[in-house]
C-alpha positions in Angstrom: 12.8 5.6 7.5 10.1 5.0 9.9 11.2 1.3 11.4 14.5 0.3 13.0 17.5 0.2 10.3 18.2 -3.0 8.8 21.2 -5.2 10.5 23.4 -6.2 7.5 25.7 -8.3 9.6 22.9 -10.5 10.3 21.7 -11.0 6.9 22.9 -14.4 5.3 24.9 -13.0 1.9 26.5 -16.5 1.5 23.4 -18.4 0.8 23.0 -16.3 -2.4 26.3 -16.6 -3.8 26.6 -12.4 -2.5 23.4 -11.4 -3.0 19.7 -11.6 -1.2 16.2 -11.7 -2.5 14.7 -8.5 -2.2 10.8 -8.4 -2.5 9.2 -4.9 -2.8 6.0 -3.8 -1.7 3.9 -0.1 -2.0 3.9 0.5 1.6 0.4 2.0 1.1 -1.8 -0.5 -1.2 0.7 -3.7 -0.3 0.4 -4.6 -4.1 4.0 -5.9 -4.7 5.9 -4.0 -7.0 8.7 -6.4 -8.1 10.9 -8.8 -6.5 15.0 -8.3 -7.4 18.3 -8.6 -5.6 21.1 -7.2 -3.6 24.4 -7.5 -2.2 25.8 -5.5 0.6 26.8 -2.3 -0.9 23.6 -2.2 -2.3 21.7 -2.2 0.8 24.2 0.0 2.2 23.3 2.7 -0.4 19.5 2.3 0.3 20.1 2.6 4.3 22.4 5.7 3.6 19.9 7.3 0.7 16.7 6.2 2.0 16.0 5.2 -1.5 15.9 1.6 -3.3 19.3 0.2 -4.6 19.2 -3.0 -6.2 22.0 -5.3 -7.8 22.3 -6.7 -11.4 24.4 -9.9 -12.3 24.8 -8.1 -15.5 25.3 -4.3 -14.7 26.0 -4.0 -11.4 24.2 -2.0 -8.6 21.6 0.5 -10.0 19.6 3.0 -7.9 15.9 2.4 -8.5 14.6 5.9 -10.5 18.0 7.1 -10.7 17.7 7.5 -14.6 13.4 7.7 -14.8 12.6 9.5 -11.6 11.0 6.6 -10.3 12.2 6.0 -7.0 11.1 4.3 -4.2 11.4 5.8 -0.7 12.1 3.2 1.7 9.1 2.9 4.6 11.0 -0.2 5.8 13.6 -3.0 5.3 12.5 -6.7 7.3 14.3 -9.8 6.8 12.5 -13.4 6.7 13.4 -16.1 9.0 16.1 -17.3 6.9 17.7 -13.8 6.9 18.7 -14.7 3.0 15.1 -12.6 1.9 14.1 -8.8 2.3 10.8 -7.5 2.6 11.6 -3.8 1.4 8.3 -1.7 1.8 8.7 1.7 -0.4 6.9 4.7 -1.2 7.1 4.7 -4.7 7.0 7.3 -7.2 6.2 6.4 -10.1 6.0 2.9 -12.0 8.3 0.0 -10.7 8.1 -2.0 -13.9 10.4 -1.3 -16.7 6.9 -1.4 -19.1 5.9 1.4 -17.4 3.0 -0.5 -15.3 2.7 -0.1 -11.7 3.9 -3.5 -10.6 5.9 -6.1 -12.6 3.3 -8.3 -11.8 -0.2 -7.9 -13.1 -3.7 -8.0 -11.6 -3.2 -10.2 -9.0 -0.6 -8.0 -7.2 -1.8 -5.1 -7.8 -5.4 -6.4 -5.9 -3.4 -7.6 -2.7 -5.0 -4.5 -1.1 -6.9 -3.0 -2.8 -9.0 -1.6 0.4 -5.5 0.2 1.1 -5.4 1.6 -2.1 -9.2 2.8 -1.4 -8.2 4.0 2.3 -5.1 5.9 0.7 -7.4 8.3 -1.9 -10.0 8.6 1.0 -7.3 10.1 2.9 -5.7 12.0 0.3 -9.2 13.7 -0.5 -9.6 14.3 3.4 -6.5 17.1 2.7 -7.3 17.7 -0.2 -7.9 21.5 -1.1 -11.1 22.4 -3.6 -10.4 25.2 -5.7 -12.1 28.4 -5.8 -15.0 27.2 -8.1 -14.0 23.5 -8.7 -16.7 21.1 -7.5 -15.8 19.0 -4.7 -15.5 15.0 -5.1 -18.3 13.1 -3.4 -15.5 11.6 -1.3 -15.3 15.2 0.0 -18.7 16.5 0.3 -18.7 13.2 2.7 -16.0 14.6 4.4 -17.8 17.5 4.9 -21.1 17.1 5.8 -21.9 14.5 8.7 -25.5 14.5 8.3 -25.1 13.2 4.8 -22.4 10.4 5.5 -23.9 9.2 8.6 -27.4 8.8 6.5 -25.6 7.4 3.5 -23.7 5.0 5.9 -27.1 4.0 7.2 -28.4 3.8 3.2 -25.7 1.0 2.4 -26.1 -1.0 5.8 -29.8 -1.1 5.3 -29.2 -1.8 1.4 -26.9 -4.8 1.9 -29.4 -6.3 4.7 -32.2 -6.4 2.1 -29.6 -7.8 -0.3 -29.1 -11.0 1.7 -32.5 -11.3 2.6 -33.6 -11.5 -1.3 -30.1 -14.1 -1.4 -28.9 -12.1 -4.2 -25.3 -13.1 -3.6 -24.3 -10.2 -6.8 -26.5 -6.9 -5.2 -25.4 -8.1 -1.6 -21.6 -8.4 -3.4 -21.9 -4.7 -4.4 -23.7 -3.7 -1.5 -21.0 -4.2 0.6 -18.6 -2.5 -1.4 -20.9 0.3 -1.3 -20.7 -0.2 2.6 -17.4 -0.6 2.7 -16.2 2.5 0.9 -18.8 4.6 3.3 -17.6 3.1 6.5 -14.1 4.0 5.7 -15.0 7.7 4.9 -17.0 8.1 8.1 -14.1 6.1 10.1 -11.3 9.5 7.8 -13.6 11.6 9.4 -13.3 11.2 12.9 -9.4 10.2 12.6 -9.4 6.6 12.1 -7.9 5.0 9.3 -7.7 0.4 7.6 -5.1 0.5 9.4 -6.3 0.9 13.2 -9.3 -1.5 12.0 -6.2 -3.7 11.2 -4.7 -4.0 14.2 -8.1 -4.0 16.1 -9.0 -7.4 14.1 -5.4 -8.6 14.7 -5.6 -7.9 18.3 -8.5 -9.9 18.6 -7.7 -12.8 16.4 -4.6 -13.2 18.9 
């Protein structure tokens, strides 16, 4: 795990009749995944695993993947201000609904973030090895050629300004996108990731 351990003594059991609420999130996209419970030894088994345990009124604790192979590797554990709610942020492995789907939830979760998700298979691409005669992803030739990103960077900017001039709010809507997906690219390329833009924007909106 990556943040400080979760303090169980602190957590408010009795509030729940035993158990907390335990919503959990893909630590990558921030879609959330599904939202269960858990009483102490359950929690006890995910701080001493790493991995998700979870607690059933009807069966009991149950290890997330344990049976399926779908496990979720705990990031981190955070409690909310009434300490009777956990914000478990997971790696996961494979699905996290019983359906098979990604989240429990539909569309609407699984959009939270969807600029993560993006920045996530930017970055995977960035280490990603081509094959001996495999054609690279365009994600990659980016990567991989500066010259082109910085013009194609320069493309979109210049594509969404003429967008808005012409007030066509659907090309200026895709335009950005198109921006978007570039400026991450050339921000994988010289080591920067959402995430420091994140905490640039956060910074300043303190």
């Amino acid at each position: 795990m990556t943040a400080p351990l979760l303090d169980l003594d602190t957590l408010n059991f009795t509030k729940g009749n035993g158990l907390v609420t335990v919503v959990t999130q893909d630590a990558h996209t921030g879609a959330v995944l599904m939202v269960a419970h858990a009483d102490r030894e359950a929690l006890e088994y995910t701080l001493r695993t790493g991995e998700m345990h979870y607690h059933s009124r009807s069966r009991g604790r149950w290890h997330k993947g344990g049976t399926s192979g779908n496990v979720q590797r705990v990031v981190s554990l955070t409690t909310d201000c009434d300490r009777d709610a956990v914000l478990a942020r997971v790696l996961p492995a494979g699905p996290a609904c019983h359906e098979g789907t990604t989240s429990c939830f539909r569309d609407e979760a699984l959009r939270a973030d969807v600029l993560s998700a993006l920045d996530a298979t930017i970055a995977s691409r960035s280490v990603l090895a081509v094959a001996e005669g495999e054609k690279p992803s365009y994600t990659q030739t980016l990567l991989g050629d500066r010259n082109l990103r910085l013009k194609k960077l320069g493309e979109e900017a210049v594509e969404l300004a003429t967008a808005c001039v012409d007030g066509d709010r659907e090309r200026a809507t895709e335009e950005t996108a198109d921006l978007i997906y570039h400026a991450l690219v050339a921000l994988r390329a010289v080591g920067g990731s959402l995430d420091d833009v994140r905490a640039v924007l956060a910074g300043r909106a303190r």
